[in-house]
C-alpha positions as CSV (number, residue, x, y, z in Angstrom):
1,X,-15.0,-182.6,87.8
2,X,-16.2,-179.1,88.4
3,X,-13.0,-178.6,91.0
4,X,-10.7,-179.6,87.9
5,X,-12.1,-177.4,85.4
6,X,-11.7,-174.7,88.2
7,X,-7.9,-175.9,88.9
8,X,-7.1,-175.9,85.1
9,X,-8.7,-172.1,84.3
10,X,-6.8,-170.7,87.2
11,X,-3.4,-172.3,85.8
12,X,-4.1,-170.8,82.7
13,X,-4.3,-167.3,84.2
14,X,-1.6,-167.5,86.5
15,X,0.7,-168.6,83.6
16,X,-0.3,-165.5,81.3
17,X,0.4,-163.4,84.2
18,X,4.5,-164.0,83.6
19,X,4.3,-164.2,80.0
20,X,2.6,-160.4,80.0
21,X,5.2,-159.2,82.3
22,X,8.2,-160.5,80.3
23,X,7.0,-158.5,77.2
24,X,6.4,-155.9,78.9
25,X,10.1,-155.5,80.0
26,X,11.2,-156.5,76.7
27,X,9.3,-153.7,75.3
28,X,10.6,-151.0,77.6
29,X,14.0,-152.0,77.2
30,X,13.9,-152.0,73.5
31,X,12.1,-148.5,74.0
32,X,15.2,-147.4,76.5
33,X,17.7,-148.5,74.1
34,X,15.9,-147.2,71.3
35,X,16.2,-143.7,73.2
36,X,19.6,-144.0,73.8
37,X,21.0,-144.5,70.0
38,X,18.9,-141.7,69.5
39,X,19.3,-138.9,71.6
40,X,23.0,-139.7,72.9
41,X,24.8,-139.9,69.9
42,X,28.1,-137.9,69.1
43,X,26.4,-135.4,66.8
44,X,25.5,-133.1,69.2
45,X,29.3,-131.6,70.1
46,X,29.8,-131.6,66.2
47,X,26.5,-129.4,65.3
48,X,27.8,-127.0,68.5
49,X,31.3,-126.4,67.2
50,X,30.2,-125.7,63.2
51,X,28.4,-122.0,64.3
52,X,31.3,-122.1,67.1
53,X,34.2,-122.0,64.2
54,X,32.0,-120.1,61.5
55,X,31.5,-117.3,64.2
56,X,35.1,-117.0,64.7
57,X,35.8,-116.7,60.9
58,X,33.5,-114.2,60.9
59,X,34.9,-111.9,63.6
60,X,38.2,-112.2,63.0
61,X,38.1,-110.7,59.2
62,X,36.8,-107.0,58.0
63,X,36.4,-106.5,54.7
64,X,35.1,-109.0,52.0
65,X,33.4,-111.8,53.6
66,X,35.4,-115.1,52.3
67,X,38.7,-113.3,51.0
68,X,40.9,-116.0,53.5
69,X,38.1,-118.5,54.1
70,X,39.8,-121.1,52.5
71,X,41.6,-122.1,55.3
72,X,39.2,-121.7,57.9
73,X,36.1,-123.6,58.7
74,X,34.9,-127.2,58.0
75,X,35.6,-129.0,55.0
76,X,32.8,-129.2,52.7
77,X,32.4,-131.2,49.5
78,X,30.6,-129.9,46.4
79,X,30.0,-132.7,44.0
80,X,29.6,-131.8,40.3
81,X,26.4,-132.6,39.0
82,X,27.9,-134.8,35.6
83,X,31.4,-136.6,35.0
84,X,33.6,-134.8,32.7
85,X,33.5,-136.7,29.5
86,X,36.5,-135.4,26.6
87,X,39.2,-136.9,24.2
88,X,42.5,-136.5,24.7
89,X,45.3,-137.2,21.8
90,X,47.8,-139.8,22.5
91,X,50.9,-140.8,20.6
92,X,48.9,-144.5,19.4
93,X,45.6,-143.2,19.1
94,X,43.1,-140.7,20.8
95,X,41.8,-141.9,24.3
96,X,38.4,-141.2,25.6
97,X,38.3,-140.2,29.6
98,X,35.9,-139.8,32.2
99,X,36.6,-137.7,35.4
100,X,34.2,-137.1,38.2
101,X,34.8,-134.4,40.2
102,X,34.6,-133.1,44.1
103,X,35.3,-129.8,44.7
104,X,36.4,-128.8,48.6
105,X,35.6,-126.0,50.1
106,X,35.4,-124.4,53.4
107,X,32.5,-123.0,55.2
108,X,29.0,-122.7,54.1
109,X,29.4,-119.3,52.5
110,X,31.8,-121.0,50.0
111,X,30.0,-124.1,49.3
112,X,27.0,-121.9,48.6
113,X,29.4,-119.5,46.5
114,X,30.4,-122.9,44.5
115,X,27.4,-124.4,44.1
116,X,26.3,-120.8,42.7
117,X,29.4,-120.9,39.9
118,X,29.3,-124.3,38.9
119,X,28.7,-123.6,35.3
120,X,31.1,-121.6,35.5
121,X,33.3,-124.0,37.4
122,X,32.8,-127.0,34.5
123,X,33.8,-124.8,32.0
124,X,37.1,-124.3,33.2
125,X,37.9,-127.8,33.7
126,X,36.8,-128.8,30.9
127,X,38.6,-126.5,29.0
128,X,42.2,-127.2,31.6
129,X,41.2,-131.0,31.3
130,X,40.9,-131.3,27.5
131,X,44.2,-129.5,27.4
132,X,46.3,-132.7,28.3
133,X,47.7,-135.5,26.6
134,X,46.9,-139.3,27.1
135,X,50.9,-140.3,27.9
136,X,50.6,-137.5,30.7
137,X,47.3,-139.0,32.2
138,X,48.4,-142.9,32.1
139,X,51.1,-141.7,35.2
140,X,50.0,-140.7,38.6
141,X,52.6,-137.5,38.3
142,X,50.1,-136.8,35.4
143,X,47.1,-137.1,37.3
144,X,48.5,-135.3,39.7
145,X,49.7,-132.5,38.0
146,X,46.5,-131.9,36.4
147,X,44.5,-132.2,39.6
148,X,47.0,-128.9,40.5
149,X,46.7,-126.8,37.0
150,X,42.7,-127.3,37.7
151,X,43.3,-126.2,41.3
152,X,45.0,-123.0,40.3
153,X,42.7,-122.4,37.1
154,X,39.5,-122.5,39.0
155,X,40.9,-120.1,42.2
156,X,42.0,-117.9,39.2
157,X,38.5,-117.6,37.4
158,X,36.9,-117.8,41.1
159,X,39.4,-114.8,42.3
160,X,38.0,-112.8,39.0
161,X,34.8,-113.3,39.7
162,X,33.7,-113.2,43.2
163,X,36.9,-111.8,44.7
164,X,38.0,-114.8,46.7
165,X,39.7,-118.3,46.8
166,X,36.3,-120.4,47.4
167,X,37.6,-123.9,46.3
168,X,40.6,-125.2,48.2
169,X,41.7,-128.4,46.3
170,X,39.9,-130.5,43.7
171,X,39.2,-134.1,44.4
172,X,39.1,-136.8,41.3
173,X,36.5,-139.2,42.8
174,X,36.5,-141.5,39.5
175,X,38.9,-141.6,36.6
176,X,38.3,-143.8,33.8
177,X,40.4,-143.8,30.0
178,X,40.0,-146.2,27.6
């Protein structure tokens, strides 16, 4: 009896033994893998060519800082902090629209330049937006065309007030009339 109760306690050990070593590999292979994702991503050659490409801007212009910026850099987005909200007369009736709006820029020194303005910024498309008719926006020649009059009004007010074409095009991200 005793020799059994020996047998059956060294069984149970020696069966642990393969369990502990299969969790152990488990764990370092999750662990290697989890180092992998995180350190060998594609991130790295994109963070290295942003200073690359602003430092180039930089040298190649004397003068005012971000006078041909616009066309140089990485594309940034500057999101307006509320959708525009206006009425607009139509030939029926008067139509109530929404717009939310992106503005691009490029570099850092014009999204920060943007970001300063933005009151600014609103005001004028507001004032270009509540400017159009309702049978204008129901087209997309419309849309379009008033996506470009608020392009050129904002570089216009921009160029008058810090000297420089900061936003390059602005994006309609959500455009609701009823």
């Amino acid at each position: 009896m005793a020799e059994e109760e020996l047998q059956i306690e060294e069984t149970s050990k020696k069966s642990k033994l393969p369990l502990i070593v299969i969790i152990i590999v488990a764990v370092l292979g999750a662990g290697g893998a989890a180092w992998y994702f995180l350190f060998s991503g594609s991130d790295e050659p994109v963070a290295e060519e942003a200073p690359a490409q602003a430092t180039q801007a930089g040298s190649g212009q004397s003068g005012s800082a971000t006078t041909g910026n616009a066309k140089v850099g990485t594309a940034l987005y500057v999101a307006m902090p509320r959708p525009f909200t206006f009425n607009v007369p139509g030939s029926g009736r008067d139509r109530l629209v929404q717009i939310k709006v992106q503005l691009m820029v490029r570099g850092s020194d014009n999204e920060e330049t943007a970001k300063m303005h933005i009151p600014l910024i609103e005001g004028t498309l507001l004032q270009v937006f509540s400017g159009s008719n309702a049978d204008e926006l129901i087209t997309e020649a419309g849309k379009v065309a008033l996506r470009e009059s608020a392009v050129s009004e904002v570089q216009k007010v921009m160029n008058e007030t810090v000297g420089a074409n900061v936003v390059e095009q602005v994006l309609f991200t959500g455009f609701v009339m009823q």
